[in-house]
C-alpha positions as CSV (number, residue, x, y, z in Angstrom):
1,X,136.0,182.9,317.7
2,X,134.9,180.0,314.9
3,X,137.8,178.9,313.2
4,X,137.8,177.6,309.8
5,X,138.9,174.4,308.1
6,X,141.2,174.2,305.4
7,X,139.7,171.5,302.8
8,X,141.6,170.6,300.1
9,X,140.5,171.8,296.4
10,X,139.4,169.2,293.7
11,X,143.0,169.5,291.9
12,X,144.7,168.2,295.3
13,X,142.8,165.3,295.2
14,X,143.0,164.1,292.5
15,X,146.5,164.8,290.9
16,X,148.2,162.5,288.9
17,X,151.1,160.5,290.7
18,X,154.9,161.0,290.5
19,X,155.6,158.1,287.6
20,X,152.3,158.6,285.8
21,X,150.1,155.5,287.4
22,X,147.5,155.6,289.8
23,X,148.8,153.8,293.0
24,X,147.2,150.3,293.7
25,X,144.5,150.7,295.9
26,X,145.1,148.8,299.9
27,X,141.6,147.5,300.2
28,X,141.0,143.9,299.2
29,X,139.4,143.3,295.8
30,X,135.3,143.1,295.5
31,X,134.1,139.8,295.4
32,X,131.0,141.6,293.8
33,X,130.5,141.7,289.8
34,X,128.0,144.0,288.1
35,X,127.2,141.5,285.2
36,X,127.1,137.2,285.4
37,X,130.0,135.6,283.0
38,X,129.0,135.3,279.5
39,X,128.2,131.2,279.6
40,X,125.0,131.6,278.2
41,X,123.9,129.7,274.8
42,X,124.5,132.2,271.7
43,X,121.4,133.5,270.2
44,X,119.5,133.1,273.7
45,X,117.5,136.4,274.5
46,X,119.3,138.8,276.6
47,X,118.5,142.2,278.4
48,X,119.9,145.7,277.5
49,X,122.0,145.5,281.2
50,X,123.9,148.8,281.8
51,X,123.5,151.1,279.2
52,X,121.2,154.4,278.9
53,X,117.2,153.1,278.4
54,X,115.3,155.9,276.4
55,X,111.8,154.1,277.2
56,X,110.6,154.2,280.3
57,X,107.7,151.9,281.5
58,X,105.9,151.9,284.8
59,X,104.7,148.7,286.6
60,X,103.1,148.6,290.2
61,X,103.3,145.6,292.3
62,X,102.0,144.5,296.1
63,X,104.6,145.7,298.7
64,X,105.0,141.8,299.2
65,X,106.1,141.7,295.6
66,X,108.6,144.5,296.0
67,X,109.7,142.6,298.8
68,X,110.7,139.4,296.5
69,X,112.2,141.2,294.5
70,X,114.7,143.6,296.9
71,X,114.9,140.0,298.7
72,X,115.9,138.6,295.7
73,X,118.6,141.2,294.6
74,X,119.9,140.7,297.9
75,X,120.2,137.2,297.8
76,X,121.9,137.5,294.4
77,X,123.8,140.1,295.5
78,X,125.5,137.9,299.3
79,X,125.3,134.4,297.9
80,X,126.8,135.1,294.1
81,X,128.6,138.4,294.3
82,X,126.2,139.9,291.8
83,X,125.3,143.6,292.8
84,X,122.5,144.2,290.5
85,X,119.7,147.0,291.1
86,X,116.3,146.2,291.0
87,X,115.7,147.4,287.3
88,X,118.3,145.2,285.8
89,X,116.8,141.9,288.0
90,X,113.4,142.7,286.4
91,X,114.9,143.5,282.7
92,X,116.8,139.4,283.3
93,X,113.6,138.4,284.5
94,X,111.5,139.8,281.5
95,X,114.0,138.3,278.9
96,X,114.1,134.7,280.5
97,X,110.3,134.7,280.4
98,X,110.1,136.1,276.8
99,X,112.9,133.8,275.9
100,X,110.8,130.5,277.3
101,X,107.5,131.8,275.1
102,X,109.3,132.3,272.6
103,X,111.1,128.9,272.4
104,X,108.1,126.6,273.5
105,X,104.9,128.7,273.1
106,X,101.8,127.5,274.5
107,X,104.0,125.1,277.1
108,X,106.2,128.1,278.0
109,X,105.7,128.6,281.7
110,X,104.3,132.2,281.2
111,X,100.7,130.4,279.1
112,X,100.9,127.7,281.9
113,X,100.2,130.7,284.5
114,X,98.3,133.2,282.3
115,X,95.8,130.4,281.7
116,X,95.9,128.9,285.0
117,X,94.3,132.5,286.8
């Protein structure tokens, strides 16, 4: 005969505590940020970040291009504690770039490329 295992319901879990305050959590703190400290210039382009995006756009790349950039969000993510996903390293990426045409035009790095091809 099967027997059954009690679980606990939703309310158990997650009842308030006896003084009102959540008890501090036992695990270390996160050395991982969402978001890079505000030191850039003011006025400098930025990127939506995390908020709800109501356009949508698609973009294919090579599966060696995918690569770079999941390499990329990994490096960013072990060597300066930023854990980004993919969409928010392309969304930086496209505002840097729009940010350089915008400042120096036909010397931004973007022409440089675009004509170089």
């Amino acid at each position: 005969m099967a027997r059954r295992v009690s679980m606990p319901a939703a309310d158990d879990l997650f009842r308030p505590t006896a003084d009102g305050q959540a008890p501090a959590p036992a695990e270390r703190p996160r050395s991982v940020r969402a978001v890079a400290d505000e030191d850039d210039q003011p006025g400098a382009r930025r990127p939506s970040g995390r908020v709800r995006h109501d356009e949508k756009m698609t973009v294919y790349v090579t599966s060696d291009e995918l690569l770079d950039i999941e390499h990329a969000r990994l490096t960013l993510r072990r060597e300066h504690g930023l854990g980004i996903d993919r969409g928010r390293l392309v969304r930086e990426a496209v505002a840097m770039v729009l940010a350089d045409l915008e400042e120096h035009g036909a010397q931004s790095a973007l022409v440089r490329r675009l004509v170089e091809e």
